[in-house]
N, C-alpha and C positions, 0 to 999 in steps of 0.2 A: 543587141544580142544578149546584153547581161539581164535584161526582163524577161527574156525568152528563158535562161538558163535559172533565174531565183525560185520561178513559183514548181518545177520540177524538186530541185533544192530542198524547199519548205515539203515539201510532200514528204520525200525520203525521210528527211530528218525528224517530221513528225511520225513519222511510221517506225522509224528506229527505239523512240522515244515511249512512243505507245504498244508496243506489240513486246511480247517474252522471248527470251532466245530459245532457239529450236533442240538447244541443249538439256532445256530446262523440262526434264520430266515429270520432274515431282511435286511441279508445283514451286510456292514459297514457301520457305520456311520458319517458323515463329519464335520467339525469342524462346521459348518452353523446349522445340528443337535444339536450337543453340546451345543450351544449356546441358540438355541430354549427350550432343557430342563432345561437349567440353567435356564430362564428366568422363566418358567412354576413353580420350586420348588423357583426362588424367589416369586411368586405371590401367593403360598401355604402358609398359616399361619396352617391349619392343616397336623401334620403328619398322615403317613400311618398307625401306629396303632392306631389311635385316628379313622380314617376313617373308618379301619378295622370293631372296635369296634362297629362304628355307624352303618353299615351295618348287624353285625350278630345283633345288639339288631332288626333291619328291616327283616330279612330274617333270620329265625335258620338255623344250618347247618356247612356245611365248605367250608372255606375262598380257592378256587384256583389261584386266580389269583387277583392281584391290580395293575394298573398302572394310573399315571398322564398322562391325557389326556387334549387336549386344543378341547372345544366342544363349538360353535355359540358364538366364542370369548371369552368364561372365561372356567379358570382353574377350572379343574373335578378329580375327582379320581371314577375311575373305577373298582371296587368291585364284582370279581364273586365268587358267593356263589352257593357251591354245596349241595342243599337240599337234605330230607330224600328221597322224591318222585323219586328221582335222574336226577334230571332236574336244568338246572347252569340259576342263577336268576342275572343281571346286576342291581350294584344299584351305580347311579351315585348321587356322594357327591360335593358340591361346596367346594373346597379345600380354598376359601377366610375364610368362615362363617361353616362350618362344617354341613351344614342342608343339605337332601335329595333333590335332586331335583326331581328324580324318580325312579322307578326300570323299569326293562322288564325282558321280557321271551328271554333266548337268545337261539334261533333257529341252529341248525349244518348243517352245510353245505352239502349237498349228494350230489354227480357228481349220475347225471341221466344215464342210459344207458340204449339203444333201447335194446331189445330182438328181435331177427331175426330168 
């Protein structure tokens, strides 16, 4: 029973081994990346739940997504809040000083397709 059960086994674990997690949209990232984030959370004096924060007091709701972003040269942290309305509201925070710079309506992407 245990030969029956190793070469299943060996399959999965090479397959874990070899294949990207499904999480993983962007790809890899390169030590040149790494660098560019470093620098991005050196130039944040504000953390992510400090940002978090600022944004649900600006948009009620709930918090989907944060990430540090570098926008027209300075550090941002980018805040999607998924309102009651159920519509995701972008609210970008200067990660230097902790103030709003703005919010938007963030729009989804539809692939268009002809009907024929």
């Amino acid at each position: 029973m245990i030969k029956h059960l190793a070469v299943p086994a060996l399959i999965v674990g090479a397959l874990c081994f070899t294949s990207s997690p499904a999480w993983s949209d962007k790809g890899h990232t390169s030590k040149h990346d790494e660098g560019h984030v470093a620098d991005m959370v050196k130039d944040a004096k504000v953390t992510i739940d400090q940002a978090i924060k600022t944004a649900m007091e600006k948009v009620p709701g709930t918090v989907v997504d944060a990430e540090l972003e570098k926008k027209h040269d300075k550090t941002v942290w980018e805040v999607e809040v998924l309102g009651a309305d159920g519509k995701v509201t972008e609210v970008h925070i200067d990660a230097a000083s902790g103030t709003i710079i703005d919010t938007e309506a963030k729009h989804e992407k539809h692939d268009k397709k002809e009907k024929h």
